[in-house]
N, C-alpha and C positions, 0 to 999 in steps of 0.2 A: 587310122594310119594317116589321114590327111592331116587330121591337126597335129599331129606329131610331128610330121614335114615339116609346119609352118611354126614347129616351136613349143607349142602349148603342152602343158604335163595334161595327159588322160586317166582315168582313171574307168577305164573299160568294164560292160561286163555281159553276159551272154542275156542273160534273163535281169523282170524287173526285180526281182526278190534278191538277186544278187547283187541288183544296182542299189539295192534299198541296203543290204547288208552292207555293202562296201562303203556308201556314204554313211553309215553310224559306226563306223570303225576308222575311219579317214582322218585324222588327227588335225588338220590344216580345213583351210575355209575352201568350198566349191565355189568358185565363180561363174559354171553356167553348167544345167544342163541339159544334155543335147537325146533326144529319145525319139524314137517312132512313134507313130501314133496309136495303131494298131500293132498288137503282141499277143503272145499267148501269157497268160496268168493274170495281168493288168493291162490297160489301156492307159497311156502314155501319162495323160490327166489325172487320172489315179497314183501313178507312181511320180510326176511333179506334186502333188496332193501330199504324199507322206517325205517329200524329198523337203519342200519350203519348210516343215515343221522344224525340220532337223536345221537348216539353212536359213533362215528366214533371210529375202532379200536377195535370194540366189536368181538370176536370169537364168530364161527357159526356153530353147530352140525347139520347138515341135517338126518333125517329117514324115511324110506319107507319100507311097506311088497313088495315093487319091489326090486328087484336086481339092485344092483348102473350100471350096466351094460345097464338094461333098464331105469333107470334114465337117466343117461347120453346120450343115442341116440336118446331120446325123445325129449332131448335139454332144461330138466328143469333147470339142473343141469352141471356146470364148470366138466369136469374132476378134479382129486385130490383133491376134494372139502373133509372137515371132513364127514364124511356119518358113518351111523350104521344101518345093517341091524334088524327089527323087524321079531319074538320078540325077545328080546336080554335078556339076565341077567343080576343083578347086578352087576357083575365081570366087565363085559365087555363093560357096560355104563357107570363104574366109571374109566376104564382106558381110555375111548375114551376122556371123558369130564375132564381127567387131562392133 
């Protein structure tokens, strides 16, 4: 809903299987996408993972209510990967995601 505010076409979806479905059925190019870290079925990495295949090139917002610091030693997640801590604001998700 926030980037819809600020403009952006979303292309939403509950789970990663439907995020993965809906990008291989999406006729037009993803320009980023934007996922939790932690899910049930996939972890965020895994479904950027089968998302680049389809996209190559596509930018990748990672968020979690963990600390990128626990992220990263937990080994979900690349250091200096794009990351945004929740919850966040508007301000601060639309300057991440520009």
């Amino acid at each position: 809903m926030m980037l819809k505010r600020k403009g952006y076409t979303v292309l939403s979806a509950a789970t990663p299987t439907e995020a993965v479905e809906k990008a291989r059925n999406h006729s037009g190019f993803i320009d980023l996408l934007m996922t939790d870290v932690v899910m049930p079925e996939m972890n965020g990495r895994n479904l950027a993972e089968k998302n680049i295949v389809l996209y190559p090139g596509v930018s990748m917002l990672f968020m979690s209510g963990y600390t990128a610091d626990v992220i990263s030693n937990q080994g979900v997640l690349d250091a200096g990967v794009a990351f945004i801590q929740k919850p966040f604001s508007l301000a601060v998700m639309t300057e991440k995601v520009r």
